[in-house]
N, C-alpha and C positions, 0 to 999 in steps of 0.2 A: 131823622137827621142824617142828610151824608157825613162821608168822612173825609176829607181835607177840600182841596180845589176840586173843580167835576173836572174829568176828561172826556175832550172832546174826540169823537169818533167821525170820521169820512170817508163813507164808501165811494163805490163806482168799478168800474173798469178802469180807468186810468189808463188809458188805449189810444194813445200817452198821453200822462202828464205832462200838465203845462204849465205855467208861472200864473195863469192865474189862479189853478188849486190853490195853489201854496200863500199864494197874495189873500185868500179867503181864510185859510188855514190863520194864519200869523192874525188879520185882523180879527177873528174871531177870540184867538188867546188875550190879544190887547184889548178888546171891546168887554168879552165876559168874561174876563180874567181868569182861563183854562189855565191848567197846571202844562198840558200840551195837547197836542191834535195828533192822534193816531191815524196814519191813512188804511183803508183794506180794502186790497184790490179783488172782485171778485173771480173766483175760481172760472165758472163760467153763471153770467149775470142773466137774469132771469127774461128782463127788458130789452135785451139786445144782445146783435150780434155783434161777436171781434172779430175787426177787423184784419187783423193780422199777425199780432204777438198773440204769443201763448204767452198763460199765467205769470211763469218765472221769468221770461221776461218782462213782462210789466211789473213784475215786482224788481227784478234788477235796476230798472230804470228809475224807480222812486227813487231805489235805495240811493243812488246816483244823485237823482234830486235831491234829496233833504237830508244829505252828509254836511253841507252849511247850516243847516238848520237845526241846532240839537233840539229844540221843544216842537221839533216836526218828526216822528218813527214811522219807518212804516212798522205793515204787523202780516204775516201770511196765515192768520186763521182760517180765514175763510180756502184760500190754498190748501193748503193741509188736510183741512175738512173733505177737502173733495166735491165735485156733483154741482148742480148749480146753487146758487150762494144766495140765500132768503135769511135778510135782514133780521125776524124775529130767533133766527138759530142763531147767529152770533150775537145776540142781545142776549139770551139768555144762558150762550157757557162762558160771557162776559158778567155777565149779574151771578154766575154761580162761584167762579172765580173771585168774586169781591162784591160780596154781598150788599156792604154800605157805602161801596161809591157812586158820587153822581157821574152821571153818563150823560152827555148833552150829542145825540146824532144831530148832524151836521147837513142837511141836504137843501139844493135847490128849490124855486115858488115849482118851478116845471114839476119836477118829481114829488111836490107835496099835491099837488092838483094830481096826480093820479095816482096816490099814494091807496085811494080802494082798488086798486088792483093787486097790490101789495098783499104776498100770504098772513093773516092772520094781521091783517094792520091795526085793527082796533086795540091788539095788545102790545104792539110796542111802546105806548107810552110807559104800560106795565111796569118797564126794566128800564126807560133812558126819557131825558128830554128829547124833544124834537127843536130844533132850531132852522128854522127854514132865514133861506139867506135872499132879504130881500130887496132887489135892486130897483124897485118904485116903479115895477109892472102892476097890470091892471091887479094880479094876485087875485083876490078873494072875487072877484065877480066868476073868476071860472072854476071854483067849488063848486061840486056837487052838493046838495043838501042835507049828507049822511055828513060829508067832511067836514064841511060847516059848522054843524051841531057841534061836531066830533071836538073842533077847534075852538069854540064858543066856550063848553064847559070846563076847556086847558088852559084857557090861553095862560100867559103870563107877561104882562109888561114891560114889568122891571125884571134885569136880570138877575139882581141878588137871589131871587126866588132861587134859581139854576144851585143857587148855593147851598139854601136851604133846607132841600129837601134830594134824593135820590134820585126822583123820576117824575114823571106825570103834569110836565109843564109842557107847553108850547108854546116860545119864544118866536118874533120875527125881528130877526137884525138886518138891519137897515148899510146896505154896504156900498159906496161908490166904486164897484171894481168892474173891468173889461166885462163884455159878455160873449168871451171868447170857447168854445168849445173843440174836442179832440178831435172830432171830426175835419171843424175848420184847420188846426194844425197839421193834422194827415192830407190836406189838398195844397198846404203852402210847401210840401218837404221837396218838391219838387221842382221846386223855383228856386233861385238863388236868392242866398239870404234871409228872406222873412220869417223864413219857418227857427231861425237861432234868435229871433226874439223873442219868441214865445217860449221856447221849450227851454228848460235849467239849464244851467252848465252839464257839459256829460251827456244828456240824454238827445242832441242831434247828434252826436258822432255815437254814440253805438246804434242808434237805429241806421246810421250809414255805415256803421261794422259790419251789424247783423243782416245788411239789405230787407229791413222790413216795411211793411208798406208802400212797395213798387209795385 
């Protein structure tokens, strides 16, 4: 049995955030009714290169971001920790930290399709839900046949499950939001304009403080 609302956890680089993290973030707390959405930015991300902030900066920029949003925190674990940042190490000084709460991670259909790449993937369910955010792409036809299986014996439906138990589910929530990426934001900063509708309050003018990503 967990113990109160699950919290929801969302990694990435965050290289930068953009309005539609956050638009996924809030839907998810309104849809499986999370107590909130922790974002963690990783130190250095194991799947890609940064761009161009360093850590604390990307974590300054959340922090920027989601000062409107009190059930939106960031968190610098993965920062802090140091080295490159694998999902199953913050699952589990999160799970050691608070034994009986549920934890619903938070990720994209893209990064569930290559989630065997992921260090020791078979045991994150171990410590959290998985909640893959799904925007009615083809999704399951480009599972590998290990994820499949992987995903067949988790699934979970309904989301009350997310409530009633710790871990060991895997949710797909069905979301209508942009399918906007930081990448795309880091090609608009240099246009006039477009790039301030994407990105939160705060977080285009310090990147044009900081001159990053030129």
């Amino acid at each position: 049995m967990s113990k109160g609302k699950p919290l929801g956890l969302l990694g990435g680089a965050f290289d930068p955030v953009h309005s539609v993290h956050i638009r996924i973030a809030q839907a998810c707390i309104d849809i499986l009714d999370l107590q909130e959405v922790r974002f963690i930015p990783a130190h250095i991300p194991p799947h890609k290169v940064v761009a161009g902030a360093g850590p604390r900066q990307r974590l300054a920029m959340l922090e920027l971001a989601l000062q409107p949003h009190p059930q939106l925190t960031p968190s610098a674990i993965e920062i802090d920790r140091g080295g490159t940042s694998y999902t199953i190490d913050t699952l589990l000084s999160l799970r050691a930290r608070a034994p009986q709460q549920s934890f619903c991670f938070i990720l994209g259909a893209d990064a569930f399709a290559a989630l065997p790449t992921w260090r020791r993937w078979r045991e994150l369910t171990d410590h959290a839900h998985l909640v893959i955010i799904d925007r009615g792409a083809s999704g399951a036809t480009t599972w590998s046949e290990p994820l499949r299986d992987h995903y067949d014996a988790r699934a979970c439906p309904d989301a009350a499950r997310l409530h009633e138990r710790r871990a060991g589910c895997i949710h797909r929530a069905a979301l209508a939001v942009p399918d906007i990426s930081s990448s795309q934001a880091r090609a608009l900063l240099n246009q006039a304009g477009p790039a301030e509708h994407i990105l939160p309050p705060g977080v285009h003018a310090y990147i044009k403080e900081h001159q990053l990503y030129t």
